[in-house]
C-alpha atoms as a printed R data frame, in Angstrom:
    type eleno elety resid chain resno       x       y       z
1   ATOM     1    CA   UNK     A     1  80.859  83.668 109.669
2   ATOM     2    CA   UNK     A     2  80.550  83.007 113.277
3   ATOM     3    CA   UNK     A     3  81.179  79.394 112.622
4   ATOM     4    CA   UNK     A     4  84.817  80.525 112.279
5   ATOM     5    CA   UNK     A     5  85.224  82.147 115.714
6   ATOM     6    CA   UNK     A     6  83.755  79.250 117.702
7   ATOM     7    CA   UNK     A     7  86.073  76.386 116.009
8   ATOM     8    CA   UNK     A     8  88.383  75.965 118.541
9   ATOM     9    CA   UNK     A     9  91.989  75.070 119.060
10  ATOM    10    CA   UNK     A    10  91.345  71.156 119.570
11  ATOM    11    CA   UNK     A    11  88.928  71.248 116.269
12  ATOM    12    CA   UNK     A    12  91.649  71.753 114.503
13  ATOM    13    CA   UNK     A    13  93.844  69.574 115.662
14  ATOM    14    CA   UNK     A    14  91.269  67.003 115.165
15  ATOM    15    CA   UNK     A    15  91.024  67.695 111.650
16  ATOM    16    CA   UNK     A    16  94.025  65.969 111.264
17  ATOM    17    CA   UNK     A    17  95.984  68.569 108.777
18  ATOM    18    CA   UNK     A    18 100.188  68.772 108.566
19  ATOM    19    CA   UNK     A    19  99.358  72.839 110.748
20  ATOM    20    CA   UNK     A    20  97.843  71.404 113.516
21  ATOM    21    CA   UNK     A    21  98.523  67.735 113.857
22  ATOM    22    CA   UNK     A    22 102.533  67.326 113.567
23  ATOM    23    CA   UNK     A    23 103.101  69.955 116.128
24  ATOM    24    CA   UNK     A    24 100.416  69.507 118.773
25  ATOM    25    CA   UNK     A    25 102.458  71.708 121.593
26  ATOM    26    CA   UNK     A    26 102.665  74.871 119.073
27  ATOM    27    CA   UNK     A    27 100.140  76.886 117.046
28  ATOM    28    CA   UNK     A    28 100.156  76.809 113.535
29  ATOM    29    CA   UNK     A    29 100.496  79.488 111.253
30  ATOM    30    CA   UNK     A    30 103.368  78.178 109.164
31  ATOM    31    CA   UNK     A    31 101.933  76.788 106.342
32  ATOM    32    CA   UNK     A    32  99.798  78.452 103.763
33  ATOM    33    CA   UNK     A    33  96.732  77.069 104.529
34  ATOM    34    CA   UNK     A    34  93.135  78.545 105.814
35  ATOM    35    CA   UNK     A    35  91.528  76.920 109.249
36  ATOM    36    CA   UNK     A    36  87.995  77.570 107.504
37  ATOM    37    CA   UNK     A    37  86.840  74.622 106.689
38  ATOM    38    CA   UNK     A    38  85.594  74.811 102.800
39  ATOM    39    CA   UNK     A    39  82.515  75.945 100.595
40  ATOM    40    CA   UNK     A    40  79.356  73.602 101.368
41  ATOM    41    CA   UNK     A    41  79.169  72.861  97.340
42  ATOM    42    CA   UNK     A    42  82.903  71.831  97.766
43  ATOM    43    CA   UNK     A    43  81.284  69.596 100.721
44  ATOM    44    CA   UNK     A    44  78.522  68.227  98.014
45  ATOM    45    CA   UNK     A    45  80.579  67.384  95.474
46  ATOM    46    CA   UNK     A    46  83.291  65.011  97.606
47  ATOM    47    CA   UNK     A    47  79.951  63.171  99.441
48  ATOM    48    CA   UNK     A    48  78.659  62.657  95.147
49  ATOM    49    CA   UNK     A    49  82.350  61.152  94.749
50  ATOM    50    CA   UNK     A    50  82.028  58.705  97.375
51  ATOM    51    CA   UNK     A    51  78.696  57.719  97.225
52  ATOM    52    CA   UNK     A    52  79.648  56.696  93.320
53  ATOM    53    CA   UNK     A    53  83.039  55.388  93.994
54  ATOM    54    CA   UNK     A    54  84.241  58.135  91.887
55  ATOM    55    CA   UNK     A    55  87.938  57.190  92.973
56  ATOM    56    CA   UNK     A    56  89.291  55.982  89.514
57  ATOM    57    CA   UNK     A    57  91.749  57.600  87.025
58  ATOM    58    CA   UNK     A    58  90.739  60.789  85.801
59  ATOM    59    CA   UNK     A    59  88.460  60.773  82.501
60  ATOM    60    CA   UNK     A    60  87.883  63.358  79.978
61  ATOM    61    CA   UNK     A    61  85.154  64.207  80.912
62  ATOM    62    CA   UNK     A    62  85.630  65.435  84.344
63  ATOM    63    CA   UNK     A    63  88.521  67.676  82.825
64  ATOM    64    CA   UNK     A    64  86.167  68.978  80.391
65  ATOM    65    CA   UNK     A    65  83.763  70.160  83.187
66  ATOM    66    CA   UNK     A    66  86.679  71.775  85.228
67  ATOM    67    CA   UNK     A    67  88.385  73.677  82.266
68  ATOM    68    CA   UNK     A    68  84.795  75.184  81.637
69  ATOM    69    CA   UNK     A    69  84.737  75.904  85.131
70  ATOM    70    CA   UNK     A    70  87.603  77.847  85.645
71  ATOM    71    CA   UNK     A    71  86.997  79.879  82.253
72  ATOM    72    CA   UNK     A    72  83.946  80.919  83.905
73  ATOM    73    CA   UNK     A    73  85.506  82.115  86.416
74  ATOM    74    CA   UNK     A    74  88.560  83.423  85.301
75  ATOM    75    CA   UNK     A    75  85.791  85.469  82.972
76  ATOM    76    CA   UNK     A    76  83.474  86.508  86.032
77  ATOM    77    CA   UNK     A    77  86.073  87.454  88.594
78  ATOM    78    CA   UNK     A    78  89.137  88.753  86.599
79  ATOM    79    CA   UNK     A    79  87.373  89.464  83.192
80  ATOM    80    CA   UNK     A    80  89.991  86.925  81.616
81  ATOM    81    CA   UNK     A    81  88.365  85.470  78.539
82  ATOM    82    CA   UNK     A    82  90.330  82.075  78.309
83  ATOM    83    CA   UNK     A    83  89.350  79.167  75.735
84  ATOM    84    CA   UNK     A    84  88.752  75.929  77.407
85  ATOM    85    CA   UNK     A    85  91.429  74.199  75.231
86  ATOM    86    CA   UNK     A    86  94.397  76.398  76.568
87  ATOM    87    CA   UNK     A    87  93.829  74.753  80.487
88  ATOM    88    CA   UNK     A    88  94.979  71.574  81.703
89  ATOM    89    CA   UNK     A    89  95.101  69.504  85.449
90  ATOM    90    CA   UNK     A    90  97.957  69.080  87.341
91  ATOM    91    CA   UNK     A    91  98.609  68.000  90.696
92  ATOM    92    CA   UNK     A    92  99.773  71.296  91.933
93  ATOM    93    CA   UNK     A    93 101.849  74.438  91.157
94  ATOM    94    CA   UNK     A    94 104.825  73.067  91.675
95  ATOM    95    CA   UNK     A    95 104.043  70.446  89.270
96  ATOM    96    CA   UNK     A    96 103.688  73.428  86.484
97  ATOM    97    CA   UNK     A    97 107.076  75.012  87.299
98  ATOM    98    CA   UNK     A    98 108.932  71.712  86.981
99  ATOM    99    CA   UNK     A    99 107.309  70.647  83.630
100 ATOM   100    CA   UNK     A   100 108.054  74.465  82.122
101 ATOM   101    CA   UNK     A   101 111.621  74.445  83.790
102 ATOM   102    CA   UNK     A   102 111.964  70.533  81.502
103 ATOM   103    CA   UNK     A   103 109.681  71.131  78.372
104 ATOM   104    CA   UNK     A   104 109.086  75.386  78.206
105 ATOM   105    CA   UNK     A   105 111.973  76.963  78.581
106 ATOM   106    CA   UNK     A   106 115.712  76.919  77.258
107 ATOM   107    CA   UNK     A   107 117.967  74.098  78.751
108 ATOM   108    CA   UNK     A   108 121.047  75.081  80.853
109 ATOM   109    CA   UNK     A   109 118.793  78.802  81.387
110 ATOM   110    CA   UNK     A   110 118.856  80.678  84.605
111 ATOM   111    CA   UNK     A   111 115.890  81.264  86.563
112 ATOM   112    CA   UNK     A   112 115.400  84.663  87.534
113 ATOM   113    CA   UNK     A   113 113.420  84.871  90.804
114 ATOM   114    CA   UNK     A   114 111.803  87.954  92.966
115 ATOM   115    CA   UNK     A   115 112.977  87.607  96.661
116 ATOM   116    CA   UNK     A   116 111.391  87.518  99.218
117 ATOM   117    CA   UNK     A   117 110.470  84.377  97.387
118 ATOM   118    CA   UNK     A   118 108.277  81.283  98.262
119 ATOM   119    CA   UNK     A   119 110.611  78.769  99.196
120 ATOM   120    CA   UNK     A   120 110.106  76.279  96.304
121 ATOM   121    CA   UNK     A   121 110.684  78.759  93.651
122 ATOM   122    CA   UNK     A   122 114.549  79.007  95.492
123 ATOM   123    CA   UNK     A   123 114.674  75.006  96.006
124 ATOM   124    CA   UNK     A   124 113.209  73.489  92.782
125 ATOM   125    CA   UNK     A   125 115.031  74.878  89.636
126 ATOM   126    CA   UNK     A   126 118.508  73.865  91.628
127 ATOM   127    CA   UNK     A   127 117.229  70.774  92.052
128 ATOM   128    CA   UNK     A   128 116.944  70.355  88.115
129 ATOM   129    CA   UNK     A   129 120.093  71.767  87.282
130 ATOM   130    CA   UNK     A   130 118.909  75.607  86.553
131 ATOM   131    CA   UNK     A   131 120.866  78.098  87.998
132 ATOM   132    CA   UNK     A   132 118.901  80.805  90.319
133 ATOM   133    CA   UNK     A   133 119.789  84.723  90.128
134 ATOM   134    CA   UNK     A   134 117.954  86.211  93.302
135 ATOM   135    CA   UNK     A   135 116.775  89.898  92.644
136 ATOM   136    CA   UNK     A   136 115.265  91.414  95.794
137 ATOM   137    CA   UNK     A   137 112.199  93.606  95.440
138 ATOM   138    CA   UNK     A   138 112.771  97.085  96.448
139 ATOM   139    CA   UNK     A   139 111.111  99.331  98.716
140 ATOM   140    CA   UNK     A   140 109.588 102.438  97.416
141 ATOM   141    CA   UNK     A   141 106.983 104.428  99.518
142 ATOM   142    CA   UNK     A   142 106.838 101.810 102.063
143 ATOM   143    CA   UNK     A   143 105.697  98.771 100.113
144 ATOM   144    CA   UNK     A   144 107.772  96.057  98.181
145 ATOM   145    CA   UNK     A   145 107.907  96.967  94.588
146 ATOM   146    CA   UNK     A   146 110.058  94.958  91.204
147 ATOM   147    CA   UNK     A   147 113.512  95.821  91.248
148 ATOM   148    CA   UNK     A   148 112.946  95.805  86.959
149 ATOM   149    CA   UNK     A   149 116.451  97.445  86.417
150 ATOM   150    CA   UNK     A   150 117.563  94.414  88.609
151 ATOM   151    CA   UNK     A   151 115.289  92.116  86.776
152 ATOM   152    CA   UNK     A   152 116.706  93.323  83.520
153 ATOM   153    CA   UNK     A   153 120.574  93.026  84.954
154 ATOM   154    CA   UNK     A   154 119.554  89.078  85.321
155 ATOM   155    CA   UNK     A   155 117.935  88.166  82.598
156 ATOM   156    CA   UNK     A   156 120.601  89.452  80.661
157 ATOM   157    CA   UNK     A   157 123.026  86.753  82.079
158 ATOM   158    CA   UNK     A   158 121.139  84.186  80.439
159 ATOM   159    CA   UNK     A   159 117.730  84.219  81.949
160 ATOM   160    CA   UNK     A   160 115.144  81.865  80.768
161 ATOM   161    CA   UNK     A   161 112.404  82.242  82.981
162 ATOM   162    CA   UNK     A   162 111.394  84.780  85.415
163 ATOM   163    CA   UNK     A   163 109.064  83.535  87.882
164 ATOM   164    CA   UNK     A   164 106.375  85.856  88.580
165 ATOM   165    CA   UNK     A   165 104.415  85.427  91.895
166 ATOM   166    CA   UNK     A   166 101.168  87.656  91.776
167 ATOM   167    CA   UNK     A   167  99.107  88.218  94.285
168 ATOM   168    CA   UNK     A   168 102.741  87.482  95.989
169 ATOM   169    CA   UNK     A   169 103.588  85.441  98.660
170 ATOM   170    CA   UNK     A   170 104.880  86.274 100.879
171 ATOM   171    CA   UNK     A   171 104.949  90.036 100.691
172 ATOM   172    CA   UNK     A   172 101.244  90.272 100.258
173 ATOM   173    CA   UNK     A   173 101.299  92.354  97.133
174 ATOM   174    CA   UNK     A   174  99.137  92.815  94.585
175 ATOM   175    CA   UNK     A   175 100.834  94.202  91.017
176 ATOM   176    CA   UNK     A   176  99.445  96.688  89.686
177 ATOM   177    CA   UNK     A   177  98.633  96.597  85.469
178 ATOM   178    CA   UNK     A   178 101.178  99.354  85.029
179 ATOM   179    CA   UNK     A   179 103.905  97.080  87.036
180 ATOM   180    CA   UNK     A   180 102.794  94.019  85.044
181 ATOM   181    CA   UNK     A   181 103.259  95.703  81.512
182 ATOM   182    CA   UNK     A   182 106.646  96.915  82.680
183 ATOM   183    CA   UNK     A   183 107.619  93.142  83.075
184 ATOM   184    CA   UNK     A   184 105.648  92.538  79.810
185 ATOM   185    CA   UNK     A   185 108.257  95.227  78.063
186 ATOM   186    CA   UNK     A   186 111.525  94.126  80.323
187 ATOM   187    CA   UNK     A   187 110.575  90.209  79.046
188 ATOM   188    CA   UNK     A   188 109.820  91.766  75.608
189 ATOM   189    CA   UNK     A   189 113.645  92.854  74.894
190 ATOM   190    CA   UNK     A   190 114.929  89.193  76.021
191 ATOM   191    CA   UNK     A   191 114.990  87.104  73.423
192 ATOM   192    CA   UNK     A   192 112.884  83.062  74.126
193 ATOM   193    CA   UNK     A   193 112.583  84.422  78.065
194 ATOM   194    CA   UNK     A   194 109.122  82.741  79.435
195 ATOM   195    CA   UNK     A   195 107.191  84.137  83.190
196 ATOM   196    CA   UNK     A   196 106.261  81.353  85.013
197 ATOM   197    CA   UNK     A   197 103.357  83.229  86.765
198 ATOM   198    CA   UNK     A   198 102.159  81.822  90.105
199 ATOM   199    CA   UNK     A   199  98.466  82.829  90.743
200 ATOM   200    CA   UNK     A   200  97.547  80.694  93.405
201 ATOM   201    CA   UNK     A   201  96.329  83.245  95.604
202 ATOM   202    CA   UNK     A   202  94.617  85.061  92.730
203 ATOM   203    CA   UNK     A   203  91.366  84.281  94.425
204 ATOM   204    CA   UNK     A   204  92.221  85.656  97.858
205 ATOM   205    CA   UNK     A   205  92.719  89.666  96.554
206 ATOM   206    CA   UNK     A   206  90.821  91.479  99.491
207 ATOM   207    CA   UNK     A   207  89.088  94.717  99.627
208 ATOM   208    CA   UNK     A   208  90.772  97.900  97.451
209 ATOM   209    CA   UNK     A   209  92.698  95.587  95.002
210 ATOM   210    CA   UNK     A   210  92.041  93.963  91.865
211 ATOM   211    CA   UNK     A   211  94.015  91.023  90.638
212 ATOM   212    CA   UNK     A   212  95.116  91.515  86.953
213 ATOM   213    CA   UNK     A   213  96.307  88.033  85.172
214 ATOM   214    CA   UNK     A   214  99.480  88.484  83.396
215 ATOM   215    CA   UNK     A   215  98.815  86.580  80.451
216 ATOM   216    CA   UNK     A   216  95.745  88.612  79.928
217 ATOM   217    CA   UNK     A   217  97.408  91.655  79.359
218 ATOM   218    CA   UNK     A   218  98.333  91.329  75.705
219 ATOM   219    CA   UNK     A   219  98.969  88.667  72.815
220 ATOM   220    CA   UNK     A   220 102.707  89.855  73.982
221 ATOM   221    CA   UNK     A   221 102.156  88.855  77.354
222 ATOM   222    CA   UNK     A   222  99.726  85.795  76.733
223 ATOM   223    CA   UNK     A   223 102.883  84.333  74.825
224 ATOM   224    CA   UNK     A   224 105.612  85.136  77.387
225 ATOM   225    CA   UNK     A   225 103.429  83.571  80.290
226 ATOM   226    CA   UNK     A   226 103.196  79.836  81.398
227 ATOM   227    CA   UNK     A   227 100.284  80.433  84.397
228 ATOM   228    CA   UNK     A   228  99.614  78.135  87.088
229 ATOM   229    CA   UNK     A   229  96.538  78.404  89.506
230 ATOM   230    CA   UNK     A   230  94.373  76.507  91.869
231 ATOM   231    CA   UNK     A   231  91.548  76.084  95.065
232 ATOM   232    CA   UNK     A   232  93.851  74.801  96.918
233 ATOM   233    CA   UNK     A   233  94.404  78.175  98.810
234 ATOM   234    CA   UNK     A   234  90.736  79.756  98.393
235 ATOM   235    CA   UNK     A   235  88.822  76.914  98.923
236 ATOM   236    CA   UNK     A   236  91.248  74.930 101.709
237 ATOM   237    CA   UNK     A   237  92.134  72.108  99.398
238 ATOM   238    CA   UNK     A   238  95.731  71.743  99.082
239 ATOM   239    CA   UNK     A   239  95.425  67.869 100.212
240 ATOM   240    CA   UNK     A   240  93.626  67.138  97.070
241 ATOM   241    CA   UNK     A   241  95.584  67.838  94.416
242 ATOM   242    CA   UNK     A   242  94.785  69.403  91.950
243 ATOM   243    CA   UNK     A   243  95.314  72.707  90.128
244 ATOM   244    CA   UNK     A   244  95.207  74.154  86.351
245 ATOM   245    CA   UNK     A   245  97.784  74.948  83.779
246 ATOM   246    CA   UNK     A   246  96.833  77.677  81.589
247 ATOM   247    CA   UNK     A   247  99.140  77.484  78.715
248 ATOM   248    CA   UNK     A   248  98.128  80.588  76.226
249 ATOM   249    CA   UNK     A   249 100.338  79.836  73.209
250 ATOM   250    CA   UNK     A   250 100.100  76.831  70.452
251 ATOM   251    CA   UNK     A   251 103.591  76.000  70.818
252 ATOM   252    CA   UNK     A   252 103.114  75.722  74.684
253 ATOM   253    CA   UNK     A   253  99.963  73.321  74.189
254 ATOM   254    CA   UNK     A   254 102.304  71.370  71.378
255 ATOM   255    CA   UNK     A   255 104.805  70.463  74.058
256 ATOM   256    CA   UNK     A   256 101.952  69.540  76.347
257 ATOM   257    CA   UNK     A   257 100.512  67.486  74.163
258 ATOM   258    CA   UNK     A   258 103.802  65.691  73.571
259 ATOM   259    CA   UNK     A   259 105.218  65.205  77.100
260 ATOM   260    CA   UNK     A   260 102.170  66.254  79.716
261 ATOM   261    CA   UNK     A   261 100.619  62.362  80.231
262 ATOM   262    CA   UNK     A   262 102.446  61.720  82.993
263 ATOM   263    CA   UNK     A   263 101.602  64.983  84.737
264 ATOM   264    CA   UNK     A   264  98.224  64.686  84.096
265 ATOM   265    CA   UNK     A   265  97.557  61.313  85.234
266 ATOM   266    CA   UNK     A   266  98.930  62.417  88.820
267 ATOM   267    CA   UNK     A   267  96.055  64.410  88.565
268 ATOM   268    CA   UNK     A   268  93.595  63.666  91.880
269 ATOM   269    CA   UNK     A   269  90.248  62.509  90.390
270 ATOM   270    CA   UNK     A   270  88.539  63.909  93.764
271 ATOM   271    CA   UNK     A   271  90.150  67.010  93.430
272 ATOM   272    CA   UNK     A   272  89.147  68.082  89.997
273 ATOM   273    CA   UNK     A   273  85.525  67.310  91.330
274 ATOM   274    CA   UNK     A   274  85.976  70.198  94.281
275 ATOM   275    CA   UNK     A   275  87.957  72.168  92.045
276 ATOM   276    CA   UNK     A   276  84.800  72.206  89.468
277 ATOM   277    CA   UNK     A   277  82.285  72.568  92.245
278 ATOM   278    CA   UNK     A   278  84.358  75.623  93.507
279 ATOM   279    CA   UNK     A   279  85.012  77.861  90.547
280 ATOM   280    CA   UNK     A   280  81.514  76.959  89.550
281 ATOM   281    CA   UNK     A   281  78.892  77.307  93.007
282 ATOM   282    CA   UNK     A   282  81.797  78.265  95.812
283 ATOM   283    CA   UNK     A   283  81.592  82.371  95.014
284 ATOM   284    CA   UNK     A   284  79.019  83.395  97.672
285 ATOM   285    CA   UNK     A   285  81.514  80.998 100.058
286 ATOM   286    CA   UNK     A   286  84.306  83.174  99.363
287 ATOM   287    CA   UNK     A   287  82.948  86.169  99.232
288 ATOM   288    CA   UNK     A   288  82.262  85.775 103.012
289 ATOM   289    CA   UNK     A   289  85.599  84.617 103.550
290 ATOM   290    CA   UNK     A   290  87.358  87.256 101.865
291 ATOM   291    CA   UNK     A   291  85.244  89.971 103.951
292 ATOM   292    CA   UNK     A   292  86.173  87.838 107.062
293 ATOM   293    CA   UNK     A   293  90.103  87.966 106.107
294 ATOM   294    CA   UNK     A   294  89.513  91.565 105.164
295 ATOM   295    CA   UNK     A   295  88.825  92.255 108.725
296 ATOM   296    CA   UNK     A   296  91.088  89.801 109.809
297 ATOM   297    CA   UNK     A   297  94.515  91.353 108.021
298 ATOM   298    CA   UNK     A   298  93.914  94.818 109.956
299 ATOM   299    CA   UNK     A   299  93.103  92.939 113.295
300 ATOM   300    CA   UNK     A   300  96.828  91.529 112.591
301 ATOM   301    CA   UNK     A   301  98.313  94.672 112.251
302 ATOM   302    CA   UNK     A   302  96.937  96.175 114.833
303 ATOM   303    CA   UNK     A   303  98.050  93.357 116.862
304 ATOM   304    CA   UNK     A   304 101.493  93.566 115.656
305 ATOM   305    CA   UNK     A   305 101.444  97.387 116.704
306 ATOM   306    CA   UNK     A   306 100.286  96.445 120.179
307 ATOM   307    CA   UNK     A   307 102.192  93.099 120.886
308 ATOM   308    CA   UNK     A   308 105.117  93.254 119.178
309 ATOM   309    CA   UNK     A   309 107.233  96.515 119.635
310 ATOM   310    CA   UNK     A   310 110.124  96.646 116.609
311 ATOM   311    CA   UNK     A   311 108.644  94.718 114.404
312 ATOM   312    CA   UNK     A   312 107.201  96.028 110.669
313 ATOM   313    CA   UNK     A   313 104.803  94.387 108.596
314 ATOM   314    CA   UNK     A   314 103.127  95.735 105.276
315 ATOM   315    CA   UNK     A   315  99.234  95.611 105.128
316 ATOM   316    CA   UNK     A   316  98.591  92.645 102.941
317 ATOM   317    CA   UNK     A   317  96.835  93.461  99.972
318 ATOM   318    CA   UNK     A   318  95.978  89.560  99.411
319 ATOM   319    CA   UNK     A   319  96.494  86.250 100.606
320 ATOM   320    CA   UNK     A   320  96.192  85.471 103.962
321 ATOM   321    CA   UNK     A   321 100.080  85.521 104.917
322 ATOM   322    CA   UNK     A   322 101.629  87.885 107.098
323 ATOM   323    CA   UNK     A   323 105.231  89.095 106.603
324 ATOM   324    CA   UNK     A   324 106.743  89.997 109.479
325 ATOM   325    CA   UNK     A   325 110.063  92.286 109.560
326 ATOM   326    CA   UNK     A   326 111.989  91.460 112.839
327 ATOM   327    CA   UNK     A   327 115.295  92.931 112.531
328 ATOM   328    CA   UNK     A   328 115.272  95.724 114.869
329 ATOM   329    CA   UNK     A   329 114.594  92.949 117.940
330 ATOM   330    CA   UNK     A   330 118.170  91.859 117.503
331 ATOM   331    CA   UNK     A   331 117.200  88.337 119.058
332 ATOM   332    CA   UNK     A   332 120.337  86.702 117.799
333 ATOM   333    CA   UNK     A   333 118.953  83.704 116.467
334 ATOM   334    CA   UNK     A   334 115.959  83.172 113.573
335 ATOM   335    CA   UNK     A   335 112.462  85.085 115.185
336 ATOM   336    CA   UNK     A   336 110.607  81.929 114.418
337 ATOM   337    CA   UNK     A   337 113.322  79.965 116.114
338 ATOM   338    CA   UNK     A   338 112.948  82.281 118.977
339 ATOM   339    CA   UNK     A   339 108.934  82.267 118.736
340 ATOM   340    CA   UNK     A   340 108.526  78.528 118.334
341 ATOM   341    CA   UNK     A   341 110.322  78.040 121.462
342 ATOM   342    CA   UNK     A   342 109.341  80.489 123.551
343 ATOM   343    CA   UNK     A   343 106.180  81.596 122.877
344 ATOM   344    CA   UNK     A   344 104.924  78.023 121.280
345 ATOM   345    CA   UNK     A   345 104.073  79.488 117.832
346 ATOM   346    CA   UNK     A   346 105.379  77.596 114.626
347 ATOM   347    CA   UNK     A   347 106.067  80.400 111.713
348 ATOM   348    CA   UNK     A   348 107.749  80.170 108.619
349 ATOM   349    CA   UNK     A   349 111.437  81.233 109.169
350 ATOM   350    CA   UNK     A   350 112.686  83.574 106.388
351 ATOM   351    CA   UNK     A   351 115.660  82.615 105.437
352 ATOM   352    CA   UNK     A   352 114.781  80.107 102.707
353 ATOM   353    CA   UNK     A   353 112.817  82.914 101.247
354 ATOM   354    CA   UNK     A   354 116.302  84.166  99.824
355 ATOM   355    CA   UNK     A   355 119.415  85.789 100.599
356 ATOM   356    CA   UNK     A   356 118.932  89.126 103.279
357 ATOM   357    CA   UNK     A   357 115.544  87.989 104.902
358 ATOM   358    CA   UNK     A   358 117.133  85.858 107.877
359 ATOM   359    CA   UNK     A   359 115.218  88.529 110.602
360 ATOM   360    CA   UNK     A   360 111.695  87.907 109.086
361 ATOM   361    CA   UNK     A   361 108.933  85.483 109.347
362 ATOM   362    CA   UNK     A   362 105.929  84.317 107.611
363 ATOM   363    CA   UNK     A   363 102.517  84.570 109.636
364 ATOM   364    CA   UNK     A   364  99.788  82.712 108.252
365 ATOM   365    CA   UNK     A   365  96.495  84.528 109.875
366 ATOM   366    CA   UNK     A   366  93.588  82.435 108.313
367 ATOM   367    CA   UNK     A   367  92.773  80.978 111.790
368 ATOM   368    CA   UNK     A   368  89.825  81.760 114.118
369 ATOM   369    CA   UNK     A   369  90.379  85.210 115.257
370 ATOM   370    CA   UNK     A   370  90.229  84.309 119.371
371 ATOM   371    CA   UNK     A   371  93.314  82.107 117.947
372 ATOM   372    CA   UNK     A   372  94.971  84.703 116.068
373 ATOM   373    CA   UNK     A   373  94.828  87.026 119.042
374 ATOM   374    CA   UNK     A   374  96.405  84.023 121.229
375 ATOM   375    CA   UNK     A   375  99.461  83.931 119.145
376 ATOM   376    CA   UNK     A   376 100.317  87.736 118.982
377 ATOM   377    CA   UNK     A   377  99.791  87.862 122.897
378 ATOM   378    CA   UNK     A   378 101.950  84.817 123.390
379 ATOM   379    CA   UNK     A   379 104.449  86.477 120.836
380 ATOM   380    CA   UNK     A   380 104.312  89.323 122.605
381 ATOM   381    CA   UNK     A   381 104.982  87.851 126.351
382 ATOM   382    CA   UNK     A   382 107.971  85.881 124.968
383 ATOM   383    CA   UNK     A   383 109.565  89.683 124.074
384 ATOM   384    CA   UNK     A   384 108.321  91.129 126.797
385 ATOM   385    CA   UNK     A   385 109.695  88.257 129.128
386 ATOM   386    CA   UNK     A   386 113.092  88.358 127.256
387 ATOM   387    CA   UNK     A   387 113.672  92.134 127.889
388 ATOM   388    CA   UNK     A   388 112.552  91.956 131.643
């Protein structure tokens, strides 16, 4: 994709997107979102929308076309065998957590949540009234792994949903089926406890890792899970917004039925057209992508070995998000504080991703690789510069 390496800084700035445009002094690599452009059958199908005026409220049949859509792909890439019926639009994933946290899952319930966590997940149920019991992951071999003893400990003080990030942001891992059928057993012995599973990034597994959907695991698992997914990270559409509710039980498609309207209808009409043309012709697109992030996430850690001296990051196993460790620098203030100011990079800072990660940072390396390299060697002067 040698298109990628020659889009330049001032391309994407052009482009107009919240990375690039709100912060025109820094680069961007705080947001979860790829500088790639997106798949040319993506392209066709928003020039078919305008050149029909296809900018109306969303009909059945468009939803029709995208439900078949994503079972065909669920089925080809993930051999998930879905029916149509169980998957529904949505804005975004967001939009899935809030209507489980109202309409799925016990009122007054606590909301058991893996940390590191992506900052909504820590933000949202609050904002509704749920309490939120933090369990950090644990390290084991030198990767992030469930704490399920932990897990189990929470749930037990009234948990009602566990929120299951996988492929997880912003750790980069990748659960394994084993790991995932623990959680199926741990959810098992609590009593009307639902996973809110969050496989955005489901898509973007790279090279010696295969994604495993949770609710595919069993009729036991199928029933625990509430499963949210979209394009919007594979395919570089989060401004169009749209994504897909898989809800594998009756009772869950009951409650949809009753109270979903309102979600659906802020459904983007546009959007359900590119998510369509994506799970249905953007594969060969991806596939090149995913090779060209597959390259990309060792290019970062080898960068991060050469620029940045005391700081530890795990070798993503998907998504494009670096998580960066920065402890051991002792800077005194948040790293991306530190980095945004003196080395002009905007990161994620990772405090919000829960209690205990103040000293790390989020490092979103879907960018042109001349770029990438730019911000490790301007990361690495501002150290370098600070202990001269």
């Amino acid at each position: 994709m040698d298109q990628i390496n020659a889009t330049n800084i001032e391309t994407l700035r052009r482009r107009g997107s919240l990375k690039w445009a709100n912060e025109p002094q820094h680069l961007g690599a705080f947001i979860a979102e790829m500088d790639f452009g997106t798949a040319p059958a993506v392209e066709a199908a928003l020039h078919d929308a305008i050149e029909r005026c296809g900018y109306g409220y969303l009909p059945e049949h468009l939803t029709g076309q995208m439900r078949r859509a994503f079972a065909d792909f669920a089925r080809e890439r993930y051999g998930w065998e879905l029916a149509s019926e169980s998957i529904e639009p949505l804005p975004d994933v967001l939009s899935a957590l809030e209507f489980a946290l109202r309409f799925l899952t016990r009122p007054g319930s606590a909301v058991v949540v893996p940390t590191p966590a992506y900052m909504p997940f820590l933000q949202i149920p609050t904002e509704m009234g749920r309490p939120i019991i933090q369990v950090p992951h644990v390290r084991v071999n030198g990767r992030y792994e469930l704490d399920l003893d932990g897990l189990d400990a929470a749930l037990a003080q009234n948990g009602g949903l566990l929120v299951l990030c996988n492929p997880h942001n912003p750790t980069g891992r990748v659960y394994s089926r084993a790991e995932l059928e623990a959680v199926e057993a741990l959810v098992a012995r609590h009593e009307g406890v639902r996973v809110f599973c969050d496989e955005i990034h489901a898509p973007v597994v790279l090279a010696g890792t295969q994604h495993v959907p949770f609710a595919a695991l069993s009729p036991v698992a199928a029933r625990q899970a509430i499963t949210a997914t979209s394009t919007s990270k594979a395919f570089g559409l989060p401004g169009l917004k749209c994504a897909q509710l898989v809800l594998s039980n009756e009772e869950d498609r009951a409650q949809w039925a009753a109270h979903g309207e309102r979600t659906y209808k802020l459904t983007s009409t546009v959007g359900v057209c590119a998510n369509t043309a994506a799970y249905r012709e953007g594969g060969p697109w991806l596939d090149e992508v995913l090779e060209y992030l597959d390259t990309e996430r060792d290019l970062l850690v080898s960068l991060v070995a050469k620029h940045l001296p005391g700081v530890t990051m795990d070798r993503p196993e998907a998504t494009y998000i670096g998580w960066l460790d920065c402890s051991a620098l002792n800077l005194g203030e948040p790293p991306a504080a530190f980095f945004r100011r003196e080395a002009g990079v905007a990161l994620s800072d990772g405090a919000p991703c829960g209690q205990g990660y103040e000293n790390h940072v989020r490092l979103v390396y879907a960018t042109p690789e001349p770029i990438l390299i730019q911000m490790l060697e301007r990361m690495g002067q501002a150290l370098a510069a600070r202990t001269a």
